[in-house]
N, C-alpha and C positions, 0 to 999 in steps of 0.2 A: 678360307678365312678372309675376310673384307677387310679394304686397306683401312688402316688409323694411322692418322698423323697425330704428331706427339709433340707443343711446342716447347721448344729447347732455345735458352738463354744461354748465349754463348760467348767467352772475353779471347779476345785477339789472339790468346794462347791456345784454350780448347780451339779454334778454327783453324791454327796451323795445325793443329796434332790432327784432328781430320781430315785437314787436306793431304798431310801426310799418307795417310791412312786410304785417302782416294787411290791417290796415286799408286802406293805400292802394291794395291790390291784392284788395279784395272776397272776401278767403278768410276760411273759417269756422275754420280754428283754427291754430297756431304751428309745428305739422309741417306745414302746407300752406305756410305762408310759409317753411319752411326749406326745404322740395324746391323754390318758386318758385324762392327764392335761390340755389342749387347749381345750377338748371336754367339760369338766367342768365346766372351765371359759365362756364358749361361753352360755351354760346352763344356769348360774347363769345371768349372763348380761340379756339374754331374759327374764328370770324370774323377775329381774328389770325392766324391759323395760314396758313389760304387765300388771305388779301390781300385778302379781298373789303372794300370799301369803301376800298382806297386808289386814286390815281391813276394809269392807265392813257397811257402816251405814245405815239402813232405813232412808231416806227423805220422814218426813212426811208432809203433804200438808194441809196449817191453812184453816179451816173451812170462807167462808166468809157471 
């Protein structure tokens, strides 16, 4: 997949929360921490999406 850059308008509060985001996830610069972030969110929706990690019940089938 070829790179796209994506420009992004950012206020002095989204740049801390990325930089946060740099940092705790070992990336070298604030478009890495924002593809982390999108990647995440894309992650967790599917994960929604599928059910995966909710609970699973036997349906048991009444004797007739």
């Amino acid at each position: 997949m070829p790179d796209r850059s994506v420009p992004v308008e950012t206020c002095d509060e989204d740049h801390d929360t990325f930089e946060r985001v740099r940092i705790q996830q070992g990336l070298d610069t604030i478009d890495q921490a924002i593809e982390w972030l999108i990647k995440d969110s894309v992650r967790t929706g599917i994960r929604k999406m599928s059910g995966r990690g909710r609970a699973l019940y036997q349906v048991k089938r009444k004797n007739k």
